[in-house]
C-alpha positions in Angstrom: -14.5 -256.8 -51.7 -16.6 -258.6 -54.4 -16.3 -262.2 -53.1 -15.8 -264.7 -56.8 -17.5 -268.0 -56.6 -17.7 -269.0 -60.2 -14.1 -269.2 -62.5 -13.6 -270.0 -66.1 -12.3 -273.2 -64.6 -13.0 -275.4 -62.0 -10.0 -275.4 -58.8 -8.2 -277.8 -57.3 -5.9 -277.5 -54.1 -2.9 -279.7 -52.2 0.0 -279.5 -50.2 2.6 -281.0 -51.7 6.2 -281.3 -51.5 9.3 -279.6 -53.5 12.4 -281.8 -53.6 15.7 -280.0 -53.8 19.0 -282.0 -54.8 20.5 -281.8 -51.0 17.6 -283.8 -49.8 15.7 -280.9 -48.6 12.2 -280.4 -49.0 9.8 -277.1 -49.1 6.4 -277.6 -48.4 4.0 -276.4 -51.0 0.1 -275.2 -51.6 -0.7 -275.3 -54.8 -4.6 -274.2 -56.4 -4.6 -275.3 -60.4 -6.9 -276.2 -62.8 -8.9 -279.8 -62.3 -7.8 -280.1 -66.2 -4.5 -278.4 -66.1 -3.0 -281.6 -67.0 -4.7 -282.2 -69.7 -4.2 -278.1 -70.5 -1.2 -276.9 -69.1 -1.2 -273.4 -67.7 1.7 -271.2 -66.4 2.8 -270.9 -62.9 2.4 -268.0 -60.4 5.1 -268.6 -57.6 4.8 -267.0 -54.1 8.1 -267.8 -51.9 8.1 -266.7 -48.3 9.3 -267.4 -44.8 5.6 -266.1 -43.4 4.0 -270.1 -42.8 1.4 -270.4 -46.0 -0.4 -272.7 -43.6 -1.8 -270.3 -41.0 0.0 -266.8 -40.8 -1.2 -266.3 -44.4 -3.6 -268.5 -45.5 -6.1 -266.1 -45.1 -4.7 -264.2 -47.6 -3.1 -266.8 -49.7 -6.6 -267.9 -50.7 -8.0 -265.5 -52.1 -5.6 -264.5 -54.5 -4.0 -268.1 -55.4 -7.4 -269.6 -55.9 -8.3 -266.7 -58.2 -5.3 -266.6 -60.5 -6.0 -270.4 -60.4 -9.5 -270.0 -61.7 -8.4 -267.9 -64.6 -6.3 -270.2 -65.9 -2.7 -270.6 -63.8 -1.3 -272.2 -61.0 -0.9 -270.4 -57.7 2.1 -271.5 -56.1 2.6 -270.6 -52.1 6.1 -272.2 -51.4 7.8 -271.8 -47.6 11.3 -270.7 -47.3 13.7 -273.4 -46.0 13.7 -273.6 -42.4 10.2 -271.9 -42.5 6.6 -273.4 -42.2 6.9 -276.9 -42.8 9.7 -276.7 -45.4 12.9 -278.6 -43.7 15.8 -276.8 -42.7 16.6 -273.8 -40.0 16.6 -269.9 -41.5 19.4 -267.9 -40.4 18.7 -264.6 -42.0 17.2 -262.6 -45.1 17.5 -263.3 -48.6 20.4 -265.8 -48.2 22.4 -266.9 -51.1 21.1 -270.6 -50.3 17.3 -269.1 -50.5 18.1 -267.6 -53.6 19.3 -271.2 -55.0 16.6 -273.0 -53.7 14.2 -270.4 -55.4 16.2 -271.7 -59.0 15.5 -274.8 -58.0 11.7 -274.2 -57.2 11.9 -272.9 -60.6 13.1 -275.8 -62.4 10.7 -278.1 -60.6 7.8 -276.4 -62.0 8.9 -276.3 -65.3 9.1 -279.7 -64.9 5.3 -280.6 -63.7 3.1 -282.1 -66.5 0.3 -279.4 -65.4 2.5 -276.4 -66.2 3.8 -275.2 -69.3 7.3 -274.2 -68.3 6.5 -270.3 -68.6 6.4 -268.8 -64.7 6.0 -265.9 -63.0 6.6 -264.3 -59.4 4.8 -262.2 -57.2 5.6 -261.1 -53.5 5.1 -258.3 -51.1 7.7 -257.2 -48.9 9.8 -260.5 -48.8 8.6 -262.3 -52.0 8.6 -258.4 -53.3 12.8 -258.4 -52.9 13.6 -262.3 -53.5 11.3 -261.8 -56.8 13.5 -259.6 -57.9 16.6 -261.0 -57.0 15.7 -264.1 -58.7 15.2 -262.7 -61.6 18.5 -261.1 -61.7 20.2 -264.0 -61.8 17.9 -264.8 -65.2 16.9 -268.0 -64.5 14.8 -269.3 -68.2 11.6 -269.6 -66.7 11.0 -266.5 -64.9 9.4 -264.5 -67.5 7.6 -262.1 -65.7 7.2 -260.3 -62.0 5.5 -258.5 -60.0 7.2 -257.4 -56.8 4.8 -254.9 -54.1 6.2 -253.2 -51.1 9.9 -253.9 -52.2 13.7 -252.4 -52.1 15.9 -252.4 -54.7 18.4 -251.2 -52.2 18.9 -252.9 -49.2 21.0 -250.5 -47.5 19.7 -247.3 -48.4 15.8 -247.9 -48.5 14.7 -251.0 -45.7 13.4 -251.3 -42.3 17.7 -251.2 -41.2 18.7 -247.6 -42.0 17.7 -244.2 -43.7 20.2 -241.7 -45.0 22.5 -243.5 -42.8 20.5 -243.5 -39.7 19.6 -246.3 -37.9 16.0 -247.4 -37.9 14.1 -248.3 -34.3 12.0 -250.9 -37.0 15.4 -252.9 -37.0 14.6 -253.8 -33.9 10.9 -254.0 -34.5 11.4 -256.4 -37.5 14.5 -258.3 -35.8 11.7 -258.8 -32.9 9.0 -260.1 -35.9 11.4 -262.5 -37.3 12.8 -263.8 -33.8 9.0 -264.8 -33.0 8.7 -266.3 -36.6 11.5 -268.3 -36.1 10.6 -269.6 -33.0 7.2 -271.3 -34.7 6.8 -274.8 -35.1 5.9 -277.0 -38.0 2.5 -278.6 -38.1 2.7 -282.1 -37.0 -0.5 -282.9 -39.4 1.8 -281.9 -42.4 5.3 -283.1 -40.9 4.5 -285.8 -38.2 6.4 -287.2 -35.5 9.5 -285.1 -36.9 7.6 -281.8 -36.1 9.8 -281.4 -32.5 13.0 -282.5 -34.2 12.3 -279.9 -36.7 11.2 -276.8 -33.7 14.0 -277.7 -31.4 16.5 -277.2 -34.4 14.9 -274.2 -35.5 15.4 -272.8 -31.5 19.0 -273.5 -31.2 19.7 -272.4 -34.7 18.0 -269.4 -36.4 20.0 -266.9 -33.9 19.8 -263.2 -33.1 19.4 -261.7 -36.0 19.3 -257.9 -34.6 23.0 -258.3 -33.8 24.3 -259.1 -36.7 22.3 -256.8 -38.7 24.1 -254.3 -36.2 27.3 -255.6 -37.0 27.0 -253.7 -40.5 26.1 -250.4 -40.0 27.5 -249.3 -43.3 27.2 -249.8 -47.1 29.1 -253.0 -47.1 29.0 -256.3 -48.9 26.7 -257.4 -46.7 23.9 -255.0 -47.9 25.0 -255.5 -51.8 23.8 -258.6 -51.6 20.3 -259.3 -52.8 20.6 -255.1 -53.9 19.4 -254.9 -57.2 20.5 -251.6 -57.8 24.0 -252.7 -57.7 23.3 -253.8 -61.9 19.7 -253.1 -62.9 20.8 -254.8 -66.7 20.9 -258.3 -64.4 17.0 -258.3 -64.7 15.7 -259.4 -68.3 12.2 -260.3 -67.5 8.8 -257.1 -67.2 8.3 -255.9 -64.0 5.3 -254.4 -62.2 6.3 -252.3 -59.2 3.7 -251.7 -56.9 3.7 -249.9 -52.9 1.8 -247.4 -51.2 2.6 -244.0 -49.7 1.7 -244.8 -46.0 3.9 -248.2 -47.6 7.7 -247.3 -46.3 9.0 -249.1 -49.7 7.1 -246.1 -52.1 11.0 -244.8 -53.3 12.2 -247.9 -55.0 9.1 -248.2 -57.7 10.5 -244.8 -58.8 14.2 -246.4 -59.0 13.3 -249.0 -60.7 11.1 -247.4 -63.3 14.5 -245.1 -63.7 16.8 -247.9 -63.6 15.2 -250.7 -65.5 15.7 -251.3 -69.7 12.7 -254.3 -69.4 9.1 -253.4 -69.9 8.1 -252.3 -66.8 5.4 -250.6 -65.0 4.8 -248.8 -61.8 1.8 -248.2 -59.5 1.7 -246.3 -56.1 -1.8 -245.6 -54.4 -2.8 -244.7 -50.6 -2.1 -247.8 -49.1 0.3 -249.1 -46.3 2.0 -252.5 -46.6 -0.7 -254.3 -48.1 -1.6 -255.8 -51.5 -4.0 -253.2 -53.2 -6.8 -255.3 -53.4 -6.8 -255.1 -49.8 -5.7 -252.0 -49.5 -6.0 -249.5 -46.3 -5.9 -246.3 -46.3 -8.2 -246.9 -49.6 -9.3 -246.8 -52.0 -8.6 -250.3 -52.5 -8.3 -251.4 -56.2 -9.7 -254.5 -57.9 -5.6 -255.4 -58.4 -6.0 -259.2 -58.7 -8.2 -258.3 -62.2 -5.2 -256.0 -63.3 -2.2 -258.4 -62.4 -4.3 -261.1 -64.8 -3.9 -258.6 -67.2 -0.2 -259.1 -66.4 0.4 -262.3 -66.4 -1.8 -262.5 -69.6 0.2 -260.4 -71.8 3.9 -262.0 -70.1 3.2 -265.3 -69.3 0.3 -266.6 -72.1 1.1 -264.0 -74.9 -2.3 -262.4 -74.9 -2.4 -258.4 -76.1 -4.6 -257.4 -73.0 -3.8 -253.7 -73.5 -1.6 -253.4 -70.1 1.1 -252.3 -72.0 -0.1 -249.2 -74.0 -1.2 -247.3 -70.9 1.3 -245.1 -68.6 4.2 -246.6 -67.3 3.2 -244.8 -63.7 -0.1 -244.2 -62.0 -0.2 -242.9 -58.2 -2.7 -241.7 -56.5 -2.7 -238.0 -56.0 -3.2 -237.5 -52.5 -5.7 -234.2 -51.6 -5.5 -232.7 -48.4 -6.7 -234.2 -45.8 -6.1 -233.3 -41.6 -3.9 -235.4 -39.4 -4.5 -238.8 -38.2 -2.9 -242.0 -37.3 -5.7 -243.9 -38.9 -7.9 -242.9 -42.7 -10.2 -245.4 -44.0 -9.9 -243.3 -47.1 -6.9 -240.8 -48.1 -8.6 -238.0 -50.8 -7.6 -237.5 -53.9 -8.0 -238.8 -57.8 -5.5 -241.3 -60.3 -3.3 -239.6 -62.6 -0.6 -240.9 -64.6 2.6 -240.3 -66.8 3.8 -241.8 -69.5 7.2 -242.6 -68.6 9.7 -242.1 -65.4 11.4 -239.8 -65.0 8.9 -237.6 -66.5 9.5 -234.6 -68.4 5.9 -233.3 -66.9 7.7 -232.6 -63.4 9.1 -229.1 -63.1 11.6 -229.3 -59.9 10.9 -225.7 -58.3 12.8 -224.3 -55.8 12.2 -222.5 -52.2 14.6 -220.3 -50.5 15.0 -221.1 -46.6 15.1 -217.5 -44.7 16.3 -216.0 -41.4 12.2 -215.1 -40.6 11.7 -218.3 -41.4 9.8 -218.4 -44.6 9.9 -220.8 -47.8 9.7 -218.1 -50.8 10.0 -219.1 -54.3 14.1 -218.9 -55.3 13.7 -215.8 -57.0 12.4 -214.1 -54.5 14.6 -215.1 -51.4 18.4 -212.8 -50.8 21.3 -214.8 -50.2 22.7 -213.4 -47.1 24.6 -214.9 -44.3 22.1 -215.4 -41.4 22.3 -218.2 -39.2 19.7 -220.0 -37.3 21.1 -223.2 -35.1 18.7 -225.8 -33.6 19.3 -228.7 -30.8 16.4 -230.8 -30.4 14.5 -232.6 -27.4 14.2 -236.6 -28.1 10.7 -235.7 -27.9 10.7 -234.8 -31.9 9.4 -238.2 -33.2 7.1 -238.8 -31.2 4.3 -238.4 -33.4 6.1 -239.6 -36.7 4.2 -243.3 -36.6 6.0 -246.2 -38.0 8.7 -246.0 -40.7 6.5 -248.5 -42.1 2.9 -249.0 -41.9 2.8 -252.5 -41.4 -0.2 -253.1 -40.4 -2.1 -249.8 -41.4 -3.7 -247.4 -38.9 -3.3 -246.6 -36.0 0.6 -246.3 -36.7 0.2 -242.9 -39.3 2.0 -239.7 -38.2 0.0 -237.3 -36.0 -0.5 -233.8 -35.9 3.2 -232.7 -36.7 3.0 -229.1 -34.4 4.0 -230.9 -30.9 6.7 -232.4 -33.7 7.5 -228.7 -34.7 8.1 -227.4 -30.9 11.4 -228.6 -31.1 11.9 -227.9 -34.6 13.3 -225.2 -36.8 10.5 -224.7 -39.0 10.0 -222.3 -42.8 6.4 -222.1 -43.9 5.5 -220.8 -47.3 2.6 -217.6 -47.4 -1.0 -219.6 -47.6 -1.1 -220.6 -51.4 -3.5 -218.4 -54.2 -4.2 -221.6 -56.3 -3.4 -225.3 -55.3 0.1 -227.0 -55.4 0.5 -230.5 -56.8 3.6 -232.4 -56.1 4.8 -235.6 -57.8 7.9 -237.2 -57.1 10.7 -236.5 -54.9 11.0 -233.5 -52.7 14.9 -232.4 -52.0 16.7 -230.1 -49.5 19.8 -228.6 -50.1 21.7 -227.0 -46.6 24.2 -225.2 -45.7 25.2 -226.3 -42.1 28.0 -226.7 -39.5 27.2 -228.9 -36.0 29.4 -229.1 -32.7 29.9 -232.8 -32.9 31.2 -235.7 -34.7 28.3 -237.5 -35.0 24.9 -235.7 -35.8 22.0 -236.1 -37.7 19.1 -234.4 -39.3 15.3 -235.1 -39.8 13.4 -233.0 -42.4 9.5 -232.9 -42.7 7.5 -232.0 -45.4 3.5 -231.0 -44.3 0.5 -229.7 -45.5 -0.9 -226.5 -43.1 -4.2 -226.4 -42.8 -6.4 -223.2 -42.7 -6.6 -223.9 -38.9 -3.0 -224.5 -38.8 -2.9 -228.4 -37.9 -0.1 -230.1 -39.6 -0.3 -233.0 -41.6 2.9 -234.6 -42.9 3.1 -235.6 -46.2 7.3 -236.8 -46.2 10.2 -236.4 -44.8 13.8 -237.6 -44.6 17.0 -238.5 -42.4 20.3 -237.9 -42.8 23.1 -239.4 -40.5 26.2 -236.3 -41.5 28.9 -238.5 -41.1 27.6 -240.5 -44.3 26.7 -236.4 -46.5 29.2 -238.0 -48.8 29.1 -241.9 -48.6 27.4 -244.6 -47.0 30.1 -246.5 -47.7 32.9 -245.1 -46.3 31.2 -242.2 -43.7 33.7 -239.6 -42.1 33.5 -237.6 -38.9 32.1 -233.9 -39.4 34.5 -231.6 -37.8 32.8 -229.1 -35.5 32.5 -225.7 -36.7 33.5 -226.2 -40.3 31.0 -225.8 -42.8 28.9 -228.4 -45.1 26.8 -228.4 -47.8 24.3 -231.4 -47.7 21.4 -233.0 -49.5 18.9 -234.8 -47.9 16.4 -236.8 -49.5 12.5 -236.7 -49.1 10.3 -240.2 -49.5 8.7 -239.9 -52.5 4.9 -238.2 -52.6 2.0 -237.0 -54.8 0.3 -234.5 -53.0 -2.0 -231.2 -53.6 -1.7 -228.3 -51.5 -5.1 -226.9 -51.2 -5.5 -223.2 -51.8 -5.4 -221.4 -48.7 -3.1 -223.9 -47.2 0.6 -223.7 -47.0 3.6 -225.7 -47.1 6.4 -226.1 -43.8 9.5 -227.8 -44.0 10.7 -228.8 -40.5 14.0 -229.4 -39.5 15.1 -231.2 -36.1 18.1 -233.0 -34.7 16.2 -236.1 -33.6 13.3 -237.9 -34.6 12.9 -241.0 -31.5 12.0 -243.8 -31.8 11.5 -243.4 -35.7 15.0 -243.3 -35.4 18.6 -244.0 -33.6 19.5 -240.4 -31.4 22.9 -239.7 -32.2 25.3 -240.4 -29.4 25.2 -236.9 -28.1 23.0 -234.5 -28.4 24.4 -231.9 -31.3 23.7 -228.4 -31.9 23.3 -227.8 -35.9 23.9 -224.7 -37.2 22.6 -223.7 -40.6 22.7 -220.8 -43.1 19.0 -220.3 -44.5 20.0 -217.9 -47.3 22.4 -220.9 -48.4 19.5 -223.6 -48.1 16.7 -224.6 -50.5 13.4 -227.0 -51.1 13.0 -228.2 -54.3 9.6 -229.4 -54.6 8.8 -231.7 -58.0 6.2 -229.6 -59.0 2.9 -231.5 -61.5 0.5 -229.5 -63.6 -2.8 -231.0 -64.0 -3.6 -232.5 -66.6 -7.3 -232.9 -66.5 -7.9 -234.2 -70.0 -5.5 -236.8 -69.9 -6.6 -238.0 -66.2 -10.1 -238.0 -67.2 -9.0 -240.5 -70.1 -7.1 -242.7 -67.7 -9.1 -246.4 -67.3 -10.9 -246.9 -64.0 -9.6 -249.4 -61.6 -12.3 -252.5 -61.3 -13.2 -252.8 -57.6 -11.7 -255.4 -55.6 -12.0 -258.9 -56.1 -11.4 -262.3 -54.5 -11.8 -266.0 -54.1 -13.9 -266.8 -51.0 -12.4 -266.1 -47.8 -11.6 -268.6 -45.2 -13.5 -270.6 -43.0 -12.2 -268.7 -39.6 -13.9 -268.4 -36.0 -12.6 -265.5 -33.7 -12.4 -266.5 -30.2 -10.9 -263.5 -28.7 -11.0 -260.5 -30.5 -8.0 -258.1 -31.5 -6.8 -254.9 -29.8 -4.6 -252.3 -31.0 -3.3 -249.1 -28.9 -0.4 -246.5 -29.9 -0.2 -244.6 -26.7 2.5 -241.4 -25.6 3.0 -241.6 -22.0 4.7 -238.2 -20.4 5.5 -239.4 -16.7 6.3 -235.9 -15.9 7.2 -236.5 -12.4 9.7 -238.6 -13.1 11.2 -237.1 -16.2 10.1 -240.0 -18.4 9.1 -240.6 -21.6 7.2 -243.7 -23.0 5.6 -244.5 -26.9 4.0 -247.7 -26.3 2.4 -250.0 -28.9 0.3 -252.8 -28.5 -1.1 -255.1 -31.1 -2.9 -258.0 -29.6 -3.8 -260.0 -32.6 -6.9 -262.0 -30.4 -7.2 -265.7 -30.9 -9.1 -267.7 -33.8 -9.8 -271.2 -35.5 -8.5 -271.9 -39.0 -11.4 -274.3 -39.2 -10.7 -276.3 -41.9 -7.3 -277.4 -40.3 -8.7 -276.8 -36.7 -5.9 -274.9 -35.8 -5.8 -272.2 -33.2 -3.5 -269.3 -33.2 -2.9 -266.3 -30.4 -0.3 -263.6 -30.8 0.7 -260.5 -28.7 3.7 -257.7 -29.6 3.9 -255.6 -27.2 7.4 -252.5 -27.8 7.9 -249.7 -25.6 10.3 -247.1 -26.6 11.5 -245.4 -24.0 14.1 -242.2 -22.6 14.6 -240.0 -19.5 14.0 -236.4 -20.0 17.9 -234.6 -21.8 19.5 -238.0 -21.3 21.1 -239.9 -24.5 22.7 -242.9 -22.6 18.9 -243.4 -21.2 17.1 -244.6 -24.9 16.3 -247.6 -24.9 13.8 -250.3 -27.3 12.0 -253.4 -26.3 9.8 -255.6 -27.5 8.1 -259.0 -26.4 6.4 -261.1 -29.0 3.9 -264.0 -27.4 2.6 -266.8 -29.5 0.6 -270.1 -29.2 -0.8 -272.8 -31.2 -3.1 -275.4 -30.2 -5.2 -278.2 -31.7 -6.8 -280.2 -29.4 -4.6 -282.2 -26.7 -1.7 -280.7 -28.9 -0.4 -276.7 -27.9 3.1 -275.0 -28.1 3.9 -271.3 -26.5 6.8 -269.4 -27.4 7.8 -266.4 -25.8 10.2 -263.6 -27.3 11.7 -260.2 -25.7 14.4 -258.3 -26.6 15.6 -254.9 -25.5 17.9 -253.0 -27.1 20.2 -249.8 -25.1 23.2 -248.0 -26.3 25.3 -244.9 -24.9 28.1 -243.3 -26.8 30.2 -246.0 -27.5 28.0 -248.9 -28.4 24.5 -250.8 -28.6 24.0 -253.6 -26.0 20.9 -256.0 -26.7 19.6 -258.5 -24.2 17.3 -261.4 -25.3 15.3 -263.9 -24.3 14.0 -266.8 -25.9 11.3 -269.8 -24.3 9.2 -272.4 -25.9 7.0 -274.2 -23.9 4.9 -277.8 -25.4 1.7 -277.7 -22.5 3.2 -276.6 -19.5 6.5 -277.9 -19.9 9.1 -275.6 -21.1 11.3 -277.5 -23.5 13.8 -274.8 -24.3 14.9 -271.2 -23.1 18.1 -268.9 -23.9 19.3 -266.1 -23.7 21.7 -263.2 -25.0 23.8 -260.3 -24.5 25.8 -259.1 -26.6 27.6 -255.6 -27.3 27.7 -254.3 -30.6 30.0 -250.9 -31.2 28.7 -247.9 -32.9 30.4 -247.3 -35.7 29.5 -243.2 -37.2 25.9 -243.7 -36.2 
């Protein structure tokens, strides 16, 4: 990254204060113009529960800072009960954070350095409250930008897919129980800083069970769903995400669903801001979102506008790994989604297990049936790649042991995909309750397997997530699951596989017995969304600047970081471990003197055929110390379940020094409810 010393105008910084009209206050950063109040400029808001004064300030500042530079105000606001802002958070996307977000609103409008005209930008968290503020139209939000985001918060976050339940509810239940459990800084909040943790350790809660408590398309997953009425949103919106990113489906949604000006951009990346981006190439996006806010928030004609709606990042092959610095491939565009460039062309499944185009495939009544080990999953990585590599899928053959697998003949010419792949199946199972995982991948000339998607779907929800129904064993279904989105070449001499399996641990929830499906190949299809080059057009496209940003901050590493994604197969003992460590060291904000350590540890584990055995846990350790000053928290939670429910246990401790000042725990039994 290009480091930017020198701005059109000169930067100031504070931390301020945001009244609301309970009496609570959210603490603020703010970068603006030395002479914004003498020329007022809009506002860029940022409003998260992620502490803008350590766990992202090294992000924050070179982004806020730059915006700042060119002309706006860069606006890092901490949820209530978050940071330093007062107050305790008891869960996501509240209706209270959504109201204090109107309010945050108002009170810039309001500031003599700002000229009333706002926009927001978020990734992941400020990704979906961006957009759910804007559906309620407040008069100042005139423009968004929302990266790594869900439009549905049922169907499409880190809780379920196609029904199933996700291990990463646990894993982000475990994120946001550490979060939680932080303290304010007593340099911003004084003497009231213990007041303030020992009400945020008696009060956030356990979120995991009551996320569990809903494992259907209820009320309680509407809210905060945009999807639910996409006319609610007036304002432009830029959707942004990454296909390692495990948010890539809604930019596709919402460039369907929206009526505003909108625009959509997908590269390589996992769940990171472009500019930063890993697997890159990472893009100079802090030079095209002023390009945004230009044309939305100032009125300026900066062009943003006239190019494609869409531009992804067509992904070449490349061979398996759970890390790439760089993921292949070139930038190509169209000019509006759904586009009428994407041919959906379909693949018969057969009995000799080949993919063959639809017109070349009999229709005949074969059967092939499948029952998986929980050792298919393995390899799948993280639903979402959080922090980038090492957490990519592996090579997807020990994946396909256990698998029914359909390989097309090894391609003449390349196949280019853009969009999202379906399947179609004709299948029975032997039990209630069963599931399905479906995996797209690239096969190498040397026959490693890289995945490129894949999909989950929980049968008992083949008709509604809403209201899901028992399959009856023996009788016949016809299904359609749904593959993440992609844009992906198929070299020549390579073929596509579509693998099918009746587990995919820890990725996701095993069914609560093992179930034998039973499908009819000559009844099944893939339809792939099937892109023509266009090399005219592409070569027309405008490059991407390279990445840009303010200087980075002052920070001393004192203990570096470790990372380790490890399969352990205790054979003699019939069990199975997928380990993952991520020790993020310890280091110095210096110019706040503030030391931080964190450690997650998770371990997913099962004994060899047994259902009852699967079991999740995490344990999150954090510390923060400035001089005679230090806190500790501790955090572990494991999560079991046989066939009738989930059980979680839980810990929580908080020590000031070496004095523990606070400790709980929980267990509490959730029933399984179709899943």
């Amino acid at each position: 990254m290009r480091i930017v010393n020198d701005f059109p105008r000169r930067v100031q910084e504070e931390e301020t204060w945001i009244p609301l009209a309970d009496g609570t206050r959210l603490a603020a950063r703010i970068w603006r113009p030395v002479d914004a109040e003498r020329h007022p400029v809009p506002a860029i808001l940022e409003y998260l529960p992620y502490r803008k004064r350590d766990l992202t300030a090294e992000r924050d500042v070179q982004s806020h800072p730059y915006w700042a530079g060119h002309g706006y105000a860069g606006v890092r606001v901490d949820i209530r009960g978050t940071g330093e802002s007062d107050g305790v958070l008891t869960d996501e996307y509240l209706p209270q954070e959504l109201d204090d977000g109107l309010e945050i609103l108002a009170w810039l409008e309001a500031q003599p350095w700002c000229t009333g005209e706002v926009g927001m930008i978020g990734i992941s968290w400020g990704g979906f409250n961006g957009l759910q503020i804007a559906a309620l139209q407040p008069p100042q939000l005139k423009a968004v930008i929302t990266l790594c985001f869900t439009d549905d918060r049922y169907a499409d976050d880190i809780h379920h897919m196609g029904g199933c339940l996700l291990a990463d509810n646990l894993s982000w239940a475990s994120t946001m129980f550490d979060g939680n459990a932080c303290p304010p800084d007593p340099k911003l909040v004084g003497k009231r800083w213990r007041e303030m943790w020992l009400e945020r350790l008696d009060g956030s809660g356990l979120w995991l069970t009551k996320w569990l408590e809903h494992q259907r398309r209820d009320d309680y997953w509407k809210h905060g769903s945009v999807c639910e009425d996409y006319s609610r949103i007036q304002c432009p919106v830029y959707a942004v995400s990454g296909w390692a990113d495990g948010y890539c489906n809604a930019v596709f949604r919402l460039l369907a669903g929206l009526s505003v000006p909108r625009k959509g951009l997908v590269g390589p990346w996992a769940h990171k801001y472009p500019h930063l981006g890993v697997p890159g190439p990472a893009i100079g996006f802090l030079q095209d979102s002023l390009r945004w806010w230009g044309q939305w928030l100032k009125g300026e004609d900066t062009g943003i506008m006239e190019e494609p709606m869409l531009r992804v990042w067509m992904q070449e092959s490349a061979p398996p790994s759970a890390r790439y610095d760089v993921r292949p491939g070139r930038w190509v565009a169209e000019p509006v989604w759904p586009s009428p460039n994407i041919v959906p062309t379909s693949f018969r499944l057969t009995a000799g297990h080949d993919l063959l185009p639809e017109d070349d495939a009999e229709d005949d009544e074969a059967s092939l049936d499948i029952r998986s080990p929980l050792s298919v999953g393995l390899y799948a990585g993280k639903w979402c790649s959080y922090n980038a590599p090492p957490d990519l899928p592996h090579d997807q053959r020990d994946e396909d042991g256990g698998s029914l697998i359909f390989q097309t003949p090894r391609l003449e010419a390349p196949l280019e995909i853009c969009g999202q792949p379906l399947v179609e199946l004709e299948l029975e199972a032997d039990q209630p309750v069963a599931m399905v995982a479906l995996r797209l991948s690239d096969i190498a000339e040397d026959d490693k397997a890289t995945r490129v998607s894949y999909g989950l779907l929980n049968l008992t929800h083949r008709d509604s997530d809403e209201d899901p129904e028992p399959l009856e064993p023996g009788r016949r279904y016809r299904v359609r699951v749904l593959l993440k989105h992609i844009a992906q070449q198929f070299a020549a001499g390579h073929a596509v596989r579509l693998a099918l399996s009746t587990s995919y641990w820890p990725l996701a929830w095993p069914a609560p017995e093992p179930a034998r499906i039973t499908i009819r190949p000559g009844r099944s299809r893939l339809i792939l969304p099937v892109r023509a080059p266009r090399p005219a057009e592409e070569a027309a496209l405008p490059e991407f600047a390279e990445p840009e940003g303010a200087p980075p901050l002052a920070k001393t590493l004192l203990q570096p970081t470790q990372e380790t994604w490890q399969v352990i197969r205790d054979l003699a003992n019939d069990r199975t471990t997928l380990e993952v460590v991520n020790d993020e060291g310890r280091y110095r904000l210096d110019d706040i003197d503030l030391e931080i350590a964190a450690r997650v540890t998770e371990r997913y584990q099962y004994a060899y055929g047994s259902y009852d055995s699967v079991s999740g846990w995490t344990e999150w350790q954090r510390s923060f110390k400035r001089g005679d000053w230090e806190v500790h928290t501790l955090t572990r939670t494991l999560m079991t379940s046989d066939a009738d429910s989930f059980r979680i246990r839980a810990t929580l401790d908080a020590w000031e020094g070496d004095t523990r000042i606070y400790a709980r725990t929980w267990d509490e039994t959730v029933p399984r409810d179709l899943v």
